[in-house]
N, C-alpha and C positions, 0 to 999 in steps of 0.2 A: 341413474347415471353413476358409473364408477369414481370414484376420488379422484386419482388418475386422470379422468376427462374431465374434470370441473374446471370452470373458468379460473379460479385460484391457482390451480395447481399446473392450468399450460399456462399461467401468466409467468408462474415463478419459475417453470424451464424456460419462458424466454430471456427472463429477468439473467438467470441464472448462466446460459448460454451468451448470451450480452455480455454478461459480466466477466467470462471467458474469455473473450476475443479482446475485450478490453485491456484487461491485466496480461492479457500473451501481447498484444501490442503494446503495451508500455512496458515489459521486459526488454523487450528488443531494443526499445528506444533506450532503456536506460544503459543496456550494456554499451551501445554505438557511443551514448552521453559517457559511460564510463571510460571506454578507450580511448574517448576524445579529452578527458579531463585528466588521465593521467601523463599523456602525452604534452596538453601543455603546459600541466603544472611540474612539470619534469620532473612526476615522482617513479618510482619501480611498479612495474605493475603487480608482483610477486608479494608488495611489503605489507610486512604483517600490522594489522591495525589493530588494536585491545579495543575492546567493548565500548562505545561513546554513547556518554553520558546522553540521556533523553531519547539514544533511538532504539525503537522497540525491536527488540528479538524474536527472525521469525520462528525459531524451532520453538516446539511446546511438547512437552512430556504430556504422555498419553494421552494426543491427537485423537485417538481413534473412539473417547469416550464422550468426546466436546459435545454437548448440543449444537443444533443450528443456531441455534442464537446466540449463545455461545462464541461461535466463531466467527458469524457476522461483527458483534459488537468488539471482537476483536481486531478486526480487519479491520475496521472504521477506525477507532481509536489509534490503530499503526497510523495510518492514512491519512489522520489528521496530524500525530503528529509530523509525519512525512512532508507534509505541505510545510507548517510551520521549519522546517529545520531546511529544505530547499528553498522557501522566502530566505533565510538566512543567507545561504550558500550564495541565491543571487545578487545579496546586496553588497555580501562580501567582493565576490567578484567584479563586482560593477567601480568599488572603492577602490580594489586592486589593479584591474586595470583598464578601467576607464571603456574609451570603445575601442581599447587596443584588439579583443576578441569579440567583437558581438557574437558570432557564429558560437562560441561556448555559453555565454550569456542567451542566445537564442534558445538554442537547445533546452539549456537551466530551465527556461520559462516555458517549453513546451513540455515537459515533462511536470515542470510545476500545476501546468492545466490538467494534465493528464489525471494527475493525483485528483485534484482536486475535481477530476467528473466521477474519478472512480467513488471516492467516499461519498458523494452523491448517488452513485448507485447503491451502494452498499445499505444509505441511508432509507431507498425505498423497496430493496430490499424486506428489512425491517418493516416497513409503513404495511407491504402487503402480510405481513406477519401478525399486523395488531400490536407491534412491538412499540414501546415508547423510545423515540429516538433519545439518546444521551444527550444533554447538553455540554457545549466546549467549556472546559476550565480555563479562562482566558484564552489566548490567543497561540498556546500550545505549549511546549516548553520553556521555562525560566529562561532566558538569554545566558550561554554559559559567561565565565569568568574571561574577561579579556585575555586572548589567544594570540601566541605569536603567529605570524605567516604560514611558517612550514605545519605548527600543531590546525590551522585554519584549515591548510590542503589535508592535513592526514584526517583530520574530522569527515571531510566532503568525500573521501576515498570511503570511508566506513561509513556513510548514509547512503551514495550511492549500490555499497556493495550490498547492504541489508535490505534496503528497497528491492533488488533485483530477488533478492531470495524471497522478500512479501510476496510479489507476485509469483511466485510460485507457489507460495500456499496457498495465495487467493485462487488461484485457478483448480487447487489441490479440494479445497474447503467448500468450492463453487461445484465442483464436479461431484462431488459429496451431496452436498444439499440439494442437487438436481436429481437424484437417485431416485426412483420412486421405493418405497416401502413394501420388502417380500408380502406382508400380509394384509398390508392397508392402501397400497397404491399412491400413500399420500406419500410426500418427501419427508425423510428420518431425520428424524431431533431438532424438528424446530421446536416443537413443546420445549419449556422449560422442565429440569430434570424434577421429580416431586423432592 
């Protein structure tokens, strides 16, 4: 039986394809979440946000050499932190303002889920790989430095916006690893590099 046809390898195009549809539907959502957060934190949807502190960058210099596991454990890692810093987002919001918005708060918390089935995917991902899953360094990022209001919105503007570009490398990184191999059939670079 060819590599290609082995149970391992149509498990992780389903894995893989799952994991697709997944991160394209929590894009969607988080843009919706984003137009809806800019709107009522009556920020510019234009303004420019500098790099915040603890959330992960999805660009990566030379993508095109990453192992698979490599970018698995990359994406997890975002992911996790993603979770931790949207827990944040929603308890800010809940302190700010109260149930004046559930509908923002709802959202917050369905994309909150979202995150956190995707890095469960990710996680078994891995598991079909033989891969040792990472364990959390606490509970994700240091709680940053007490923030005023408006730096609290511009924070949530630059996680939301970064999160929406994850998932586009996850579906990038996902579609990659579902590839089968010109000469092996199997999917490229999950081995770890020698």
């Amino acid at each position: 039986m060819a590599a290609a046809d082995s149970p391992s390898a149509a498990l992780r195009r389903d894995l893989c394809s799952r994991g697709i549809r997944l991160a394209g539907k929590m894009r969607a959502d988080v843009v919706d979440l984003l137009d809806a957060y800019v709107e009522q934190q009556g920020l510019d949807a234009s303004a420019s946000v500098a790099a915040v502190e603890g959330v992960p960058l999805a660009a990566v210099e030379r993508w095109d050499e990453q192992t698979g596991t490599q970018r698995l454990l990359e994406n997890l890692a975002a992911y996790r932190a993603f979770r931790a810093l949207l827990a944040q987002m929603l308890e800010e919001q809940r302190e700010q303002l109260g149930e004046a918005d559930a509908g923002l708060g709802r959202a917050l918390a369905a994309v909150l889920l979202q995150v956190s089935a995707f890095a469960y995917h990710l996680e078994e991902l891995l598991r079909l790989e033989s891969r040792g899953i990472p364990g959390e360094e606490g509970d994700g990022p240091p709680p940053p430095p007490r923030l005023s209001l408006f730096e609290q919105k511009l924070r949530g503007l630059g996680v939301l916006r970064e999160l929406a570009q994850w998932a586009v490398r996850s579906v990038r990184d996902l579609r990659q690893l579902a590839k089968p191999s010109p000469a092996t059939g199997a999917a490229p670079g999950l081995a770890e590099s020698p």
